[in-house]
mmCIF file as Biopython writes it, N, C-alpha, C and O atoms, coordinates in Angstrom:
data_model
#
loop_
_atom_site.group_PDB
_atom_site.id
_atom_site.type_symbol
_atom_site.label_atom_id
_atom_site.label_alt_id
_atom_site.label_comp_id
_atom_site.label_asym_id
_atom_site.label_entity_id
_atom_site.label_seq_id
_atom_site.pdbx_PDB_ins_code
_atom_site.Cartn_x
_atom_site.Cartn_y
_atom_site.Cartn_z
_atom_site.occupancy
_atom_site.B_iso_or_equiv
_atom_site.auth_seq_id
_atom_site.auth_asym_id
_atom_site.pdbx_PDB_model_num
ATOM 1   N N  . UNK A ? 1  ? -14.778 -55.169 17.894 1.0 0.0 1  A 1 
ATOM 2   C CA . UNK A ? 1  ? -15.845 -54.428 17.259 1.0 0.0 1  A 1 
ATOM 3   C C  . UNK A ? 1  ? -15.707 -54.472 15.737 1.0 0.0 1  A 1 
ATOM 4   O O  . UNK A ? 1  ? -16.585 -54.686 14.901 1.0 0.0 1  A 1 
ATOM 5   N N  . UNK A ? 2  ? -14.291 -54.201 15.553 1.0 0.0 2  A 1 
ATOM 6   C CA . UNK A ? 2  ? -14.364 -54.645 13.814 1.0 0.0 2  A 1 
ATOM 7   C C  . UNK A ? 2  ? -14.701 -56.145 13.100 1.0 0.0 2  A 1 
ATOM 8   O O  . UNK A ? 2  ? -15.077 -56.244 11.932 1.0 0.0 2  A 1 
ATOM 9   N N  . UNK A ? 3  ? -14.552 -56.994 13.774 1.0 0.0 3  A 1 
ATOM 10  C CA . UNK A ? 3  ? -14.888 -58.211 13.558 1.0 0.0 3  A 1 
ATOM 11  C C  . UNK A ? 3  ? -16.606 -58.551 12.862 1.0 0.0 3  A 1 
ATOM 12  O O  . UNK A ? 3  ? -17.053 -59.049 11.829 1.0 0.0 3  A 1 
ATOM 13  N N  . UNK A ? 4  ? -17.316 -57.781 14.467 1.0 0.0 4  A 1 
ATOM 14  C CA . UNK A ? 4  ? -18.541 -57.918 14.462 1.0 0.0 4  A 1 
ATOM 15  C C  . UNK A ? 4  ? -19.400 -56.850 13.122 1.0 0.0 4  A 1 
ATOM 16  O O  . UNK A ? 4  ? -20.446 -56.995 12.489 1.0 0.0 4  A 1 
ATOM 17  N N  . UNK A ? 5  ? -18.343 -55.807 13.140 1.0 0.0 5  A 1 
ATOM 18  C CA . UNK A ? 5  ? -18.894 -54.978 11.676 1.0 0.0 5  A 1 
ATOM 19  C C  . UNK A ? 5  ? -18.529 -55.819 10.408 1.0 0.0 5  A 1 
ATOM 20  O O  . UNK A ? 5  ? -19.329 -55.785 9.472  1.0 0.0 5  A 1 
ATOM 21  N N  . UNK A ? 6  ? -17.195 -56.700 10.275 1.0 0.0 6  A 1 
ATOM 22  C CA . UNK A ? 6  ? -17.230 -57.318 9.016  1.0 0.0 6  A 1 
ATOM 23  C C  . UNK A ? 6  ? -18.448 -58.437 8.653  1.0 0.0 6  A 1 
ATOM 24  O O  . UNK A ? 6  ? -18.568 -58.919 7.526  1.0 0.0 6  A 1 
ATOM 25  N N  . UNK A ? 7  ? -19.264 -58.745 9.705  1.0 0.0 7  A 1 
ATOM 26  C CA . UNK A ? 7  ? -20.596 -59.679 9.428  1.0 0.0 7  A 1 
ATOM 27  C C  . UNK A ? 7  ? -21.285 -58.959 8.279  1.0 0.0 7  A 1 
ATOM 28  O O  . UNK A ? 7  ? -21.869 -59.611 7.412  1.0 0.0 7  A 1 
ATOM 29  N N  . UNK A ? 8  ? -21.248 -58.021 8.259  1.0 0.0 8  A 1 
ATOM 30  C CA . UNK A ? 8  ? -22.019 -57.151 6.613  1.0 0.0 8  A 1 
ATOM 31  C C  . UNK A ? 8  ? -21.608 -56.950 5.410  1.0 0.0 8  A 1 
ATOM 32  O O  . UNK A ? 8  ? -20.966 -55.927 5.172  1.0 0.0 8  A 1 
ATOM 33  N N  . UNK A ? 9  ? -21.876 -57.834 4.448  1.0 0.0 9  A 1 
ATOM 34  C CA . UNK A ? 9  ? -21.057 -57.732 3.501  1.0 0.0 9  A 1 
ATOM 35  C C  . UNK A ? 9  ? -21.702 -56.706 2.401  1.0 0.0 9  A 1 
ATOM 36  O O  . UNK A ? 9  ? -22.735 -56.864 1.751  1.0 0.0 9  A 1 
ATOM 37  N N  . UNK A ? 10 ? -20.798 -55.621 2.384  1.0 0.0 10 A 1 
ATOM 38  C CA . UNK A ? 10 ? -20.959 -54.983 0.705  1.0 0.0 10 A 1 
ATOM 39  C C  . UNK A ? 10 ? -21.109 -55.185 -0.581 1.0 0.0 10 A 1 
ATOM 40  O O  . UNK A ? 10 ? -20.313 -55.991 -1.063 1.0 0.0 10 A 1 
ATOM 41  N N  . UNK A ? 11 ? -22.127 -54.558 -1.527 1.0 0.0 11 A 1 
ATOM 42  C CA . UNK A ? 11 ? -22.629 -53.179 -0.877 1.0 0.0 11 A 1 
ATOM 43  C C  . UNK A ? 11 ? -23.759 -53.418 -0.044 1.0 0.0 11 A 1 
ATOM 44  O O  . UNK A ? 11 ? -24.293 -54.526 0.005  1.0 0.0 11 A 1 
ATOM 45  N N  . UNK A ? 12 ? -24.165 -52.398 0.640  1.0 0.0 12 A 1 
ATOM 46  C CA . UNK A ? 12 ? -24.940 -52.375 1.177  1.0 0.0 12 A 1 
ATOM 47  C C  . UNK A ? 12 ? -26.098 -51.121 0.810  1.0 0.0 12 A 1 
ATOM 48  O O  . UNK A ? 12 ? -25.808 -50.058 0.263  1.0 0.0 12 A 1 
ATOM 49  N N  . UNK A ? 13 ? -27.484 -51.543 1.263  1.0 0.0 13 A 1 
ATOM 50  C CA . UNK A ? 13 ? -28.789 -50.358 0.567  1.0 0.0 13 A 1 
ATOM 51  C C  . UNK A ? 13 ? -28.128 -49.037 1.731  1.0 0.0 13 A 1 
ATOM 52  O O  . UNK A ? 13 ? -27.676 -49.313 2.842  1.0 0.0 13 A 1 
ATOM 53  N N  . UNK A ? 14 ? -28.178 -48.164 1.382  1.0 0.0 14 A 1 
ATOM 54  C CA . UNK A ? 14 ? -27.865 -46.649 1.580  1.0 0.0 14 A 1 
ATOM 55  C C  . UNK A ? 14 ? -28.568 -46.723 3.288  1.0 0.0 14 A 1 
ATOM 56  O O  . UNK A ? 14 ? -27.996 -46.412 4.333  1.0 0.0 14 A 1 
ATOM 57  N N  . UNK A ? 15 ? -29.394 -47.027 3.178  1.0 0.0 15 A 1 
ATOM 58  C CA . UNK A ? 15 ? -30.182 -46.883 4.621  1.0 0.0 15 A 1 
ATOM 59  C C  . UNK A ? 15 ? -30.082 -47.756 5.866  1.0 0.0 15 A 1 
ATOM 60  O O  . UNK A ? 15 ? -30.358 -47.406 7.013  1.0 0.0 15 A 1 
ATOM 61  N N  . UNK A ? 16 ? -29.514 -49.303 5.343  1.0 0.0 16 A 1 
ATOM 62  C CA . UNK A ? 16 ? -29.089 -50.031 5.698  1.0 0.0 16 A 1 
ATOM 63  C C  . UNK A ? 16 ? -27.699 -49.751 6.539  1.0 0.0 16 A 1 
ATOM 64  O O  . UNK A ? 16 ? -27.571 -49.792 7.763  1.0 0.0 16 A 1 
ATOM 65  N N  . UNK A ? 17 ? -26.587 -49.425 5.446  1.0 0.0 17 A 1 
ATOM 66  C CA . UNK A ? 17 ? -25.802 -48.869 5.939  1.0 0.0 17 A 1 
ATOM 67  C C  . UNK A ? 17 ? -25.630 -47.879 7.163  1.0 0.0 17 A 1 
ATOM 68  O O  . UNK A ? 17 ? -24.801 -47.981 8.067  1.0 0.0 17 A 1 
ATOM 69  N N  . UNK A ? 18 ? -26.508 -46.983 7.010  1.0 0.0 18 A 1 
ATOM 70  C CA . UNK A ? 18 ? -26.558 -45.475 7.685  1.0 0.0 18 A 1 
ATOM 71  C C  . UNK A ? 18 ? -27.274 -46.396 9.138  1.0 0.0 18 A 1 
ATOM 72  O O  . UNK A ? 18 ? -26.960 -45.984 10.255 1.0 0.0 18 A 1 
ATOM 73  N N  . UNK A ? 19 ? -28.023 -47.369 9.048  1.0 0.0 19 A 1 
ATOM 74  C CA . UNK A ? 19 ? -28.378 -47.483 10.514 1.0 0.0 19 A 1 
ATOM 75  C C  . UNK A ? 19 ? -27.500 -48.439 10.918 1.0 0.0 19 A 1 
ATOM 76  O O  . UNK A ? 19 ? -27.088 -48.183 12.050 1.0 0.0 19 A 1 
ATOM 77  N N  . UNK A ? 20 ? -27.165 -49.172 10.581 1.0 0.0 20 A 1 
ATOM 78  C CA . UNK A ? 20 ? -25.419 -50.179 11.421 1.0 0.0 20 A 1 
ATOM 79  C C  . UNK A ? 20 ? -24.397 -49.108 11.361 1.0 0.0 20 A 1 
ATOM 80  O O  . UNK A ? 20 ? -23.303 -49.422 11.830 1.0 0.0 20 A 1 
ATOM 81  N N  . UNK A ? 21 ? -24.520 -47.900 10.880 1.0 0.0 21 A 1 
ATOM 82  C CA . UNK A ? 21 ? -23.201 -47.173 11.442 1.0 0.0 21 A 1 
ATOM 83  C C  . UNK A ? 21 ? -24.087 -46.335 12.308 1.0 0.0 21 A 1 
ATOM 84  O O  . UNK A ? 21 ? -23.510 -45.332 11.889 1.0 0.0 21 A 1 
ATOM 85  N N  . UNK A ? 22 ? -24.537 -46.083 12.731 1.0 0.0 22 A 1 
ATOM 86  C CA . UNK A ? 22 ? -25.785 -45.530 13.526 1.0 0.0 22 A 1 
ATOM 87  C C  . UNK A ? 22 ? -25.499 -45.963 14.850 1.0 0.0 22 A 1 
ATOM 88  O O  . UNK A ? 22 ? -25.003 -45.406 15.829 1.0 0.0 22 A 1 
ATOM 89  N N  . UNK A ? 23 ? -26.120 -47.564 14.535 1.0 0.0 23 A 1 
ATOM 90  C CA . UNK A ? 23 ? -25.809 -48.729 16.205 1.0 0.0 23 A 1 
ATOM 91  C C  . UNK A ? 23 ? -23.858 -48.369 16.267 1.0 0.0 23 A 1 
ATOM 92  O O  . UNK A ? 23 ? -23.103 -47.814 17.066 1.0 0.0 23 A 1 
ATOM 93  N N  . UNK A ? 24 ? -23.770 -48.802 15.433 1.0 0.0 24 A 1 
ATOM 94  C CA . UNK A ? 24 ? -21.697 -48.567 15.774 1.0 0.0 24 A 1 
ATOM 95  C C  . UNK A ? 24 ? -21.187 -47.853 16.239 1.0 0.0 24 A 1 
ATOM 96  O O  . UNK A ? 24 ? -20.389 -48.119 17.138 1.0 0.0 24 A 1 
ATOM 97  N N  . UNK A ? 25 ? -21.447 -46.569 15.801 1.0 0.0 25 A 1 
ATOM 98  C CA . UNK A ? 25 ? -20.591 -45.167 15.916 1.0 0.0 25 A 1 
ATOM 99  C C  . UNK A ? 25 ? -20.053 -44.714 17.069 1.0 0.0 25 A 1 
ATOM 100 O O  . UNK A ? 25 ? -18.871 -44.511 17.350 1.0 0.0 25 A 1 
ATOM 101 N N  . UNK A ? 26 ? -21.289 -44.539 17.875 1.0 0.0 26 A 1 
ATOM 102 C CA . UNK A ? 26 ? -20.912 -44.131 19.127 1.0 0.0 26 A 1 
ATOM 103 C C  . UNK A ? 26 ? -20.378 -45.335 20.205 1.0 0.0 26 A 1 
ATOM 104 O O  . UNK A ? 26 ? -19.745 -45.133 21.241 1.0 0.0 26 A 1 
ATOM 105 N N  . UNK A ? 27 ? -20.622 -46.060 19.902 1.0 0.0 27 A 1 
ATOM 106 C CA . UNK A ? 27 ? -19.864 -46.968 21.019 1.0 0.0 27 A 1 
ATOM 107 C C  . UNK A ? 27 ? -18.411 -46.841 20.621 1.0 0.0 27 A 1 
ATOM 108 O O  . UNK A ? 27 ? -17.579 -46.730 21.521 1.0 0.0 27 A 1 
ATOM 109 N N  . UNK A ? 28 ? -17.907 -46.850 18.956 1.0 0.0 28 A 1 
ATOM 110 C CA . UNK A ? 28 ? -17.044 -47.180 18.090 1.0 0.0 28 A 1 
ATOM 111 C C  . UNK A ? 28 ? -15.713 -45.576 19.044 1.0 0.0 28 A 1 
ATOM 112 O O  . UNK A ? 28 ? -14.536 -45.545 19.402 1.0 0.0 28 A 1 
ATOM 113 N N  . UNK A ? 29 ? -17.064 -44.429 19.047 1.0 0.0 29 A 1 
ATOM 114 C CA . UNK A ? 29 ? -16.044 -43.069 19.195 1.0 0.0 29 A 1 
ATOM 115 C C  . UNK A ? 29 ? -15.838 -43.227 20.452 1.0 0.0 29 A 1 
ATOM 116 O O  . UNK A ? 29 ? -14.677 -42.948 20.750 1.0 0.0 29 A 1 
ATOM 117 N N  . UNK A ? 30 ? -16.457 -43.546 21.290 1.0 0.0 30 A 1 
ATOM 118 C CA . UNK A ? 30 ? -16.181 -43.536 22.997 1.0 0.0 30 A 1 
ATOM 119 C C  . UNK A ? 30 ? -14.725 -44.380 22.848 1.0 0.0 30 A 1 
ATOM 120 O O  . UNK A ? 30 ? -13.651 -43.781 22.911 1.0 0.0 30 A 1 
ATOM 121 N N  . UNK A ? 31 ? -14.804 -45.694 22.664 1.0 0.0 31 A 1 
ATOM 122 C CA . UNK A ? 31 ? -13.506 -46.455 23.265 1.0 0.0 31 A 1 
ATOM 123 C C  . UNK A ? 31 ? -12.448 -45.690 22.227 1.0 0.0 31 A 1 
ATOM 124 O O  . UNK A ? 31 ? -11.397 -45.374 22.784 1.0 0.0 31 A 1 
ATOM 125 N N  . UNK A ? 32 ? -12.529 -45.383 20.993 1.0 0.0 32 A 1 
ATOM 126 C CA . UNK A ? 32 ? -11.619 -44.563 19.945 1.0 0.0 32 A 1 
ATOM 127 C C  . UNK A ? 32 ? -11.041 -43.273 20.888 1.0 0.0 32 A 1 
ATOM 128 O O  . UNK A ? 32 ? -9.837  -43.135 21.105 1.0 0.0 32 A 1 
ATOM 129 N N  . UNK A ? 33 ? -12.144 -42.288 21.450 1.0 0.0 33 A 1 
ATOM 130 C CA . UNK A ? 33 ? -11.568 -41.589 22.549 1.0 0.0 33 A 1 
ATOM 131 C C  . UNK A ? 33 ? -10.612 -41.740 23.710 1.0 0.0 33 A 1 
ATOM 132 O O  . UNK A ? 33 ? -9.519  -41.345 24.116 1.0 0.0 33 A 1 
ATOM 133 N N  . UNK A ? 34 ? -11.489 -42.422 23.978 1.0 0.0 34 A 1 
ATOM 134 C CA . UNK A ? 34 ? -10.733 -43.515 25.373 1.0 0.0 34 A 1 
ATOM 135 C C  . UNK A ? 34 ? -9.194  -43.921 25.001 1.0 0.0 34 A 1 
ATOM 136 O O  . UNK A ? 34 ? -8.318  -43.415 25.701 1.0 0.0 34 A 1 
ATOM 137 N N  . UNK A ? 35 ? -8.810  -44.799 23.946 1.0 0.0 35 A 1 
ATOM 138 C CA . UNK A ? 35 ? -7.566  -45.083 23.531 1.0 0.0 35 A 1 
ATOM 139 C C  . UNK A ? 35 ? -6.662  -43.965 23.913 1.0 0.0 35 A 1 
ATOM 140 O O  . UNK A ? 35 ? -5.848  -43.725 24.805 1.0 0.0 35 A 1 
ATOM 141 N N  . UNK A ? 36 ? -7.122  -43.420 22.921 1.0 0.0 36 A 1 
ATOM 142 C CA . UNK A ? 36 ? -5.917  -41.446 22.323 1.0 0.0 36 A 1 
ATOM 143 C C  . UNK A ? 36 ? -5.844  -40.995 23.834 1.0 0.0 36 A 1 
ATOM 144 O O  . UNK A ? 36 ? -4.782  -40.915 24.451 1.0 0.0 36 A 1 
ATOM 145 N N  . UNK A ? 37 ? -7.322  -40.655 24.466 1.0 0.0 37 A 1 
ATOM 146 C CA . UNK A ? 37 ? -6.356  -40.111 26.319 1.0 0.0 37 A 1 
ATOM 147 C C  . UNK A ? 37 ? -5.729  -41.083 26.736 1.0 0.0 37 A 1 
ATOM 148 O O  . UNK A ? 37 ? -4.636  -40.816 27.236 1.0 0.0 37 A 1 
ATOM 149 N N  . UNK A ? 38 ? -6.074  -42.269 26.708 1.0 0.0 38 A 1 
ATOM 150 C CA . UNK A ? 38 ? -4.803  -43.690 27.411 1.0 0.0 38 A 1 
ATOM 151 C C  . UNK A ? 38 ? -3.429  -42.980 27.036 1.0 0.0 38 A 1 
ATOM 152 O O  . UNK A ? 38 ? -2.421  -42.748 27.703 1.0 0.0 38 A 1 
ATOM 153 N N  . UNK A ? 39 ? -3.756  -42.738 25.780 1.0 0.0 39 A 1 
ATOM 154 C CA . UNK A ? 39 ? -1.990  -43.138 24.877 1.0 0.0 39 A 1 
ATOM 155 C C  . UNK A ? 39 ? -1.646  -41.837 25.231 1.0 0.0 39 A 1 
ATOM 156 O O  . UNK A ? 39 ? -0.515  -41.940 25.706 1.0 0.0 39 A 1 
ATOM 157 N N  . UNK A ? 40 ? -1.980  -40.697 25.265 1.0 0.0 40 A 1 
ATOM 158 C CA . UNK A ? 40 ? -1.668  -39.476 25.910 1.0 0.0 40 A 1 
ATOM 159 C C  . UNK A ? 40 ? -1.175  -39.670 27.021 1.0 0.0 40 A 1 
ATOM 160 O O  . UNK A ? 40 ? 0.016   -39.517 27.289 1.0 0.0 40 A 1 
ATOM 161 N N  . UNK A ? 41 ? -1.685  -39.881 27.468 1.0 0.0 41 A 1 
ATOM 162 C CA . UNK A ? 41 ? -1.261  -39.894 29.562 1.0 0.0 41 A 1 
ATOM 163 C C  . UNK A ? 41 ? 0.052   -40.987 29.337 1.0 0.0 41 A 1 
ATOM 164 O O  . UNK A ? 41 ? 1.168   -40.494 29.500 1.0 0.0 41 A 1 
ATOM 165 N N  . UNK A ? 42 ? -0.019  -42.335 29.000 1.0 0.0 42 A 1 
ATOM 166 C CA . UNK A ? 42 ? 1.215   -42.532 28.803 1.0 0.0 42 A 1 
ATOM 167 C C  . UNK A ? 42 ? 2.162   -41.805 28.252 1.0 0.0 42 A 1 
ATOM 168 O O  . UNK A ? 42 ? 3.136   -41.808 29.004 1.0 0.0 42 A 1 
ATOM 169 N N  . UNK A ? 43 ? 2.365   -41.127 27.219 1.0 0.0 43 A 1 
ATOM 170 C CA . UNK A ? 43 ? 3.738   -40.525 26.464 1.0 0.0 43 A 1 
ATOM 171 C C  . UNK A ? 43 ? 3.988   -39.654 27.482 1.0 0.0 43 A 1 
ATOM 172 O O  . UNK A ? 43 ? 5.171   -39.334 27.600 1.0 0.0 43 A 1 
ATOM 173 N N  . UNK A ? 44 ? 2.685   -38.855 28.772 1.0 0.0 44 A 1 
ATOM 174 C CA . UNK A ? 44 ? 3.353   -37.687 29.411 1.0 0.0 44 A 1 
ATOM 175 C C  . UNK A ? 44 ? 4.286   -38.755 30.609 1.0 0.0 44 A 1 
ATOM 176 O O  . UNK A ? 44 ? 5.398   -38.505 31.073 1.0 0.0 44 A 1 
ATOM 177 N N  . UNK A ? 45 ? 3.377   -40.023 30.905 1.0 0.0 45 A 1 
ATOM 178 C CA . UNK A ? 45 ? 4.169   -40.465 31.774 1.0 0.0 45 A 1 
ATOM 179 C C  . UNK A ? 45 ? 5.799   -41.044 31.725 1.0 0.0 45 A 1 
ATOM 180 O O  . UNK A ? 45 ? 6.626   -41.153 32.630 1.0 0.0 45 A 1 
ATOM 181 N N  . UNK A ? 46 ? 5.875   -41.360 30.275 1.0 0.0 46 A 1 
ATOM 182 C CA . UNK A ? 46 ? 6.936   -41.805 29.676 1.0 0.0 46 A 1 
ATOM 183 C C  . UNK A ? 46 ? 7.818   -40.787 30.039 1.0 0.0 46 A 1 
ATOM 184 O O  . UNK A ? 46 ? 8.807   -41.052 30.722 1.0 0.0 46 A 1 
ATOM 185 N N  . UNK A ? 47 ? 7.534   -39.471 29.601 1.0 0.0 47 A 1 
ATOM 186 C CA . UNK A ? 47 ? 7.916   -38.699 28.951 1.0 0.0 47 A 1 
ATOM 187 C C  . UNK A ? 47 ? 8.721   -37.767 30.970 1.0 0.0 47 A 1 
ATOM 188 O O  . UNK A ? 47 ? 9.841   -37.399 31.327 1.0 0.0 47 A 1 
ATOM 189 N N  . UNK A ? 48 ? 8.030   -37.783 31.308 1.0 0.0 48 A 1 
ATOM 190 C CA . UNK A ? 48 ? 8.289   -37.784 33.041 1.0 0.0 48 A 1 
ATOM 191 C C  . UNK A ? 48 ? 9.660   -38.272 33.386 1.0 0.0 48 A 1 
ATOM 192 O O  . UNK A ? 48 ? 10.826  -37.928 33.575 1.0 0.0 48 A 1 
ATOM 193 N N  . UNK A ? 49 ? 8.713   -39.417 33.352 1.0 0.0 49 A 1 
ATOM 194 C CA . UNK A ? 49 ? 10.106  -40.733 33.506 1.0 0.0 49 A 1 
ATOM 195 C C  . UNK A ? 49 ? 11.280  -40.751 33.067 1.0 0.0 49 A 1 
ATOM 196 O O  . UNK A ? 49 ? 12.220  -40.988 33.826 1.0 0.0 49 A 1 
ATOM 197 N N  . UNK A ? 50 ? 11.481  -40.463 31.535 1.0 0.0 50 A 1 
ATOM 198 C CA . UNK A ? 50 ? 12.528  -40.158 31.285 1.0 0.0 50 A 1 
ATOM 199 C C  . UNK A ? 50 ? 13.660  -39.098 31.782 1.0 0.0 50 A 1 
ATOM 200 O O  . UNK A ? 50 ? 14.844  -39.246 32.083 1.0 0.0 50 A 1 
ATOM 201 N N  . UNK A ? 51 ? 12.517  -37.600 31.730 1.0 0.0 51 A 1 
ATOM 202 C CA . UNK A ? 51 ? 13.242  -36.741 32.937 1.0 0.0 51 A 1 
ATOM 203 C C  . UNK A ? 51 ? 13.830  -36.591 33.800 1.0 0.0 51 A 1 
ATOM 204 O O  . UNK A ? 51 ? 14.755  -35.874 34.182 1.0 0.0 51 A 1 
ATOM 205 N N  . UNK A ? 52 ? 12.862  -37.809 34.344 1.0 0.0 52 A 1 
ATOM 206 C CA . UNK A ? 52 ? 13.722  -38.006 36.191 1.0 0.0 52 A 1 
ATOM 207 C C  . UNK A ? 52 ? 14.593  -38.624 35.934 1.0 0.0 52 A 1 
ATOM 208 O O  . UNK A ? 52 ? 15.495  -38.312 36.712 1.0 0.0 52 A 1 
ATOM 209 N N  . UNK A ? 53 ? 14.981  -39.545 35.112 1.0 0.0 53 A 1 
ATOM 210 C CA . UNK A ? 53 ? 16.278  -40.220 35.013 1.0 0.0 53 A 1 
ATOM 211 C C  . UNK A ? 53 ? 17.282  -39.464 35.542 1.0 0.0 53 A 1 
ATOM 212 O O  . UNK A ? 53 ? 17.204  -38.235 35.521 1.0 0.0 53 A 1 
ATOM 213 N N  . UNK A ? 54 ? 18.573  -40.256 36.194 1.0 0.0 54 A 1 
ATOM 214 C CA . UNK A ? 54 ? 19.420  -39.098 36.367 1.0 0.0 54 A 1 
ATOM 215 C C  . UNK A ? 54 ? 20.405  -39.046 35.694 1.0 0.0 54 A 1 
ATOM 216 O O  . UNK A ? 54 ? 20.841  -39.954 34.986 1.0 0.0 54 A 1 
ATOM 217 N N  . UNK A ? 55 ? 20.812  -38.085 35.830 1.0 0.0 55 A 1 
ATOM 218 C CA . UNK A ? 55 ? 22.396  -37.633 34.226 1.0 0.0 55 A 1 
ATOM 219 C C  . UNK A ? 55 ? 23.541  -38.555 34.791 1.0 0.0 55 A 1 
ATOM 220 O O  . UNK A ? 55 ? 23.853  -38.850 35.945 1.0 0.0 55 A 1 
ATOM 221 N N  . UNK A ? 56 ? 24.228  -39.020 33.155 1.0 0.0 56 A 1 
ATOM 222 C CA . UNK A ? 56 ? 25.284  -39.339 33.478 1.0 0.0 56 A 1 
ATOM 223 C C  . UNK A ? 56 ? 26.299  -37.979 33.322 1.0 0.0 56 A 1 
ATOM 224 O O  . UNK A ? 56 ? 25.702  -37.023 32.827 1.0 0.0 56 A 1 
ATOM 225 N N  . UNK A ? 57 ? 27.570  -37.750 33.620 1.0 0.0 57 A 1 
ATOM 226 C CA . UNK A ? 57 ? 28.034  -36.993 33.651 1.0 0.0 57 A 1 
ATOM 227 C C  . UNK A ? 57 ? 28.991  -37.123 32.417 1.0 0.0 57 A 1 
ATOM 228 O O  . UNK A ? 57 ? 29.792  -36.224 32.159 1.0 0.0 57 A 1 
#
């Protein structure tokens, strides 16, 4: 997705701008969301895992 946003080169007219971040944004915040709970749920799973390990003595 960043790739396809560097096709616009700066500056850009004020309005111009505001509607390609317009089309972007929300697709941009969904998978941005999406990541952070991924990476969440891993560290708890990590974080599990490590727990169960069992002690050395």
């Amino acid at each position: 997705m960043n790739i396809a946003l560097e096709q616009y080169n700066p500056p850009l007219i004020a309005e111009d701008a505001d509607a390609i971040w317009a089309e972007y944004s929300p697709r941009w915040q969904f998978w941005n969301t999406f990541r952070t709970i991924v990476s969440g749920i891993t560290l708890l799973l990590v974080g599990f895992a490590l727990y169960a390990l069992p002690r050395r003595a």
